[in-house]
C-alpha angles and dihedrals in degrees: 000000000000089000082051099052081039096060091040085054098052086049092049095051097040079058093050088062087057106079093219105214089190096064089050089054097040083051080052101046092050098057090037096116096049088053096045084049095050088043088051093040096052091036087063098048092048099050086052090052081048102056093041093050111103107249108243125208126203138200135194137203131185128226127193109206110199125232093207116041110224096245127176084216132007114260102152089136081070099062103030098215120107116215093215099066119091082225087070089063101039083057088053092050094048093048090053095057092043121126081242095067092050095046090060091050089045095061095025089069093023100232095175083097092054114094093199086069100023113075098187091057107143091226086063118101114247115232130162111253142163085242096056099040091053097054097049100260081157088075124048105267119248110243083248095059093044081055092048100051090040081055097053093047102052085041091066094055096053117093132178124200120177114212110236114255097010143094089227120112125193117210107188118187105202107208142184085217119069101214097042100054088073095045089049098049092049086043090059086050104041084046088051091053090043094051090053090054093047100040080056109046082054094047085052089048102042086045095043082053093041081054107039076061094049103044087068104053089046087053095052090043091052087054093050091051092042092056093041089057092045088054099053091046084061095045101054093033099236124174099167126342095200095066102048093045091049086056092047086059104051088048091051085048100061095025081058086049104047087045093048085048085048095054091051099049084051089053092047101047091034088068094059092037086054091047084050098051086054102062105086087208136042098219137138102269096039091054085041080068095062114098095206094043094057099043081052096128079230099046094053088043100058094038080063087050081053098050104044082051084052089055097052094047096058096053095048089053091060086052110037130022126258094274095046105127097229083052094047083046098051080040100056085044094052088049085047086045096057097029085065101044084051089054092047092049095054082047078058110038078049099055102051080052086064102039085050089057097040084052092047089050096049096048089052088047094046083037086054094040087050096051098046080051096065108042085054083055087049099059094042083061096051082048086052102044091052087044095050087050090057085043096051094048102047081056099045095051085046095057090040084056101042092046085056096044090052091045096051093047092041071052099049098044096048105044102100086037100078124139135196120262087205139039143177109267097171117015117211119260140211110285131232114204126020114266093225162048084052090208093197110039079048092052092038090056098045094048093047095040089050091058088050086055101047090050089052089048088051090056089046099058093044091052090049094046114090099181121115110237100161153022084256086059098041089053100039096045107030104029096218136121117267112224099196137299137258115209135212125268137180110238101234081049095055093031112022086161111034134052128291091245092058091076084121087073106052095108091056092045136042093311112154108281082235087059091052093041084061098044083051085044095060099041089061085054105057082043101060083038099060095037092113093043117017113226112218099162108049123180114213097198121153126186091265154356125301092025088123100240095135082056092051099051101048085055094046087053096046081059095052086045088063081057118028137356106287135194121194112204112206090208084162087109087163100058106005108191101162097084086049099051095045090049096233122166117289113257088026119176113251149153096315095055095049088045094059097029107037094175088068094052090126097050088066094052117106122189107204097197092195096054092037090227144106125241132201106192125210096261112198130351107262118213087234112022090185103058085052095048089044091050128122082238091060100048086047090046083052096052089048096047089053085056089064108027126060087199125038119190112190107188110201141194114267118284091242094047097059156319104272082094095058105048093043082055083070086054104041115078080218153020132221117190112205114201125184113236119254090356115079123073112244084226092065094038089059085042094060098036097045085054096051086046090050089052082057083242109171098240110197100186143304125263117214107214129201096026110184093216092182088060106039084054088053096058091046099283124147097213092081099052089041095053097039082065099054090040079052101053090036084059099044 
């Protein structure tokens, strides 16, 4: 049975995947009548609100607001606002939908006298309202508060709407009175147009007055400037700055080169005077080591002069002897010779002594003059930096004056030539047709809406009820085989001859040949379920009372008894029912009493000829139905009783009443779960089943009892048309 559960599980979730359009139509077919009601229902009332809604017109006129206002002269500084920035047209939209704007139509058309604004019209019914109450109607109104409240009220129907990438801007009135809607709309324009001029023509008044003021202090304080500059120029006695500081500078540029020339000269001749302090004695050979001493023009001159004596000395003395006279005389001429190129090497060494002084001496004097130059540059420039701010500040206050004295005269001039930024391109015209309320797109929404409601509430409904109704439902909620249904049937039209309480008999006497075809449906059923493993003992059991499994299982029996030799079992010891419906004597013996007494087992047999079966009744109500059923004599009684009966129907108390069920589950070789049509609630119905499956029961199917076929076909089933036909070909 669990592989079985299992399989019909697995069914049951591989349908949940498949979105089934046909159960969402059959959900909305059966509530069909309850949506086309509330659609009906909501369709009427709104075309009643409808009727009784006061028609509204609107008009609508448009406005172009300029981005560059048409001006004689420019004298934007005036105004502050700049015609370019998409902030200047959000201002104008906003001061288009402002109360002030109202306010002027408002007494511009008087509309005090209009009801429709004035809420305190005499010709207005007086109710009592939050509204009123809240604004004092117990006490005659002030005429400011009648304004007010007219204000308000025209202010609401005002709407402003700019048109995207334009400078066209559309103002629309919605009134209750046709004419006025268009006069109103061309009054808020004409007012907004109105309000810009005027607001101009105050701004260049209130700014001509703000700079006559001014142009007097700025003249005073330009005099002042002007005289504190003259002054300096006396003081300091200054002709022309530029001049003098122009010669300053070419001083301080050929001071600075012949200081940089002078410099040089001291390095250079620095190294050979350094050279020179560092020889101890001022000989021959010492001076000879000087580089400069020795490219002197006369030193090398007269070393030539040296060397040529040299020369001859050195011929004579390979010729004549040291004291020759011609030698002592080449001698005394070399001697001349050297004695004067050493004197003229000290002149020398002296004199670039004295050219290293003198060169000392001339950098310190340019270095001096340089210095006195600058600071004679420095203070011309403090001189010209106080003369440059006086400077500064006499133009300055120029500029600042004569900027003053051109605004107030570009003021003055164009005060009575100011032009509109904005004008009326398409005034607003007399309407048709009401704007609102729009009667059929109202009564088409709500009808359609309503629709929309009444499916969802459908839905609703079906998600929130819990009963089982089909197979769809058996399937998709409980996930077990059906076995077959039974369906619903009047009793006069079952019984027309016998008694109300005989409806067990229905498939042994004139039962609908629909009813019969289900019992025999269900036969077949059990059949094909229990081919494996025949089923000879089978429980009827259900959640609860009145689910019509006592009726199920006679029939069913009468069916077997057709077949095979059949005994039906009444185990419901709480509530007994079979005895009564089969109209046996009162106090019969039954189950109870061959339970605690085997040996009169025959005596609780009863053979129903009609219904070809055999019945054992409940007998007397047991204290505790449960220790009986549970009893060694029972299970003995059972065994006795399959020794005799091919088919043995044991009918049990409901599964949430009590336990009988459960344990006569461990007896039967299968179950067979009854459960009333559109009545149980699929909770109860898991409950009983999952216990039985816990109990390892062997659960054949369910049988879905009560079935109202009519009204199953009518929601797209297939029982009605199947058992019509039967009904049909019973009747032919």
């Amino acid at each position: 049975m669990m592989e079985n559960k299992a399989k019909y599980q697995t069914m049951n979730d591989s349908a949940v995947e498949v979105i089934d359009l046909s159960y969402y139509w059959q959900v909305v077919r059966r509530q069909l009548k309850m949506i086309i009601a509330l659609s009906i229902i909501a369709t009427l009332i709104s075309v009643l609100v409808v009727l009784s809604m006061t028609p509204k017109y609107k008009a609508t006129t448009t406005i172009l607001i300029e981005a560059e206002e048409a001006k004689v002269l420019s004298i934007e500084e005036v105004y502050g606002l700049s015609g370019k920035s998409s902030e200047y047209f959000l201002t104008q939209f906003e001061i288009l939908k402002s109360r002030e704007m109202a306010k002027r139509v408002v007494e511009k058309l008087n509309l005090v006298n209009d009801p429709e604004f004035n809420p305190f019209h005499p010709s207005v019914k007086k109710g009592f309202s939050l509204k009123a109450f809240i604004l004092g109607e117990g006490e005659p109104p002030t005429e400011k508060k009648i304004l007010d409240a007219t204000i308000d009220n025209f202010w609401d129907v005002i709407s402003v709407s700019p048109v995207r990438k334009t400078q066209l801007v559309k103002v629309s009135v919605e009134t209750e009175d046709k004419d006025l809607a268009p006069i109103a709309a061309n009054a808020v324009a004409q007012a907004y147009i109105e309000s810009q001029l005027e607001a101009k023509v105050g701004v260049t008044q209130q700014a001509a007055d703000w700079l006559g003021d001014r142009l007097g202090g700025l003249k005073t304080k330009l005099e002042n400037s002007e005289r504190e500059l003259q002054d300096f120029r006396e003081k300091n006695n200054l002709i022309d700055v530029k001049g003098v500081n122009t010669l300053y500078a070419k001083e301080l540029d050929q001071i600075t080169e012949k200081l940089v020339d002078s410099r040089n000269n001291r390095l250079n001749i620095e190294g050979t005077y350094t050279q020179l302090q560092k020889i101890k004695q001022l000989s021959y050979e010492n001076l000879s080591s000087l580089p400069v001493i020795l490219k002197n023009p006369l030193i090398v001159k007269l070393r030539e002069n040296e060397t040529t004596a040299e020369l001859k000395v050195s011929e004579l003395s390979k010729r004549y002897g040291p004291k020759h006279p011609r030698m002592i005389a080449a001698q005394s001429d070399l001697d001349a010779v050297r004695e004067s190129v050493l004197t003229q090497m000290k002149r020398l060494a002296s004199g670039i002594k004295q050219d290293y002084q003198v060169a000392k001496t001339q950098e310190r004097s340019l270095e001096k003059a340089l210095n006195e130059v600058k600071k004679k540059i420095q203070s011309l420039n403090r001189t010209e930096f106080e003369l440059s701010e006086y400077t500064r500040e006499v133009q300055a206050n120029r500029s600042l004056y004569n900027a003053f004295f051109k605004r107030i005269r570009e003021t003055s001039e164009t005060g009575d030539l100011q032009t509109a930024n904005a004008r009326i391109v398409d005034p607003a015209v007399l309407p048709e047709a009401p704007f609102k309320p729009k009667k059929k797109l109202i009564v088409s929404l709500v009808m359609v809406v309503s629709v929309m409601f009444g499916i969802a509430l459908a839905f609703l409904r079906d998600a929130l009820d819990a009963t089982v109704k089909n197979a769809e439902d058996v399937d998709r909620k409980l996930g077990f085989a059906m076995l077959g249904l039974v369906p619903m049937m009047k009793r006069e039209k079952a019984l027309p001859d016998t008694p109300e309480n005989a409806m067990a008999r229905a498939f042994a006497h004139n039962g609908t040949h629909g009813f019969k075809e289900s019992v025999r449906t269900l036969r077949t059923s059990l059949t094909l379920a229990s081919l494996e493993s025949p089923a000879q003992v089978l429980l009827f059991t259900s959640s609860v009372p009145a689910e019509g499994k006592t009726t199920t299982s006679l029939n069913l029996a009468t069916a077997y008894g057709q077949m095979e030799k059949v005994l039906l079992i009444d185990a419901d010891m709480r509530r007994p029912t079979v005895a009564k419906q089969l109209r046996l004597p009162s106090g019969s013996k039954g189950l109870s009493n061959a339970v605690a007494n085997p040996e009169t087992l025959d005596e609780c047999i009863y053979s129903l000829e009609d219904m070809n079966i055999d019945v054992i009744p409940a007998g007397f109500i047991p204290p505790n139905p449960l220790e009986l059923l549970s009893s060694k004599n029972f299970t003995n009684l059972l065994e006795t009783l399959k020794g005799r009966y091919q088919r043995i129907i044991i009918d049990s108390a409901p599964m949430q009443a009590v336990s009988d069920a459960l344990y006569l589950s461990t007896l039967a070789d299968g179950v067979v779960y009854v459960i009333k049509s559109d009545a149980t609630k699929d909770k109860l119905i898991k409950g009983g089943l999952g216990r039985l499956d816990d109990s390892n029961a062997r659960i054949l199917g369910v049988v879905l009892n009560q079935v109202d076929v009519d009204k199953e076909a009518k929601y797209g089933g297939h029982y009605g048309g199947y058992y019509d036909t039967y009904e049909y070909k019973a009747s032919s």
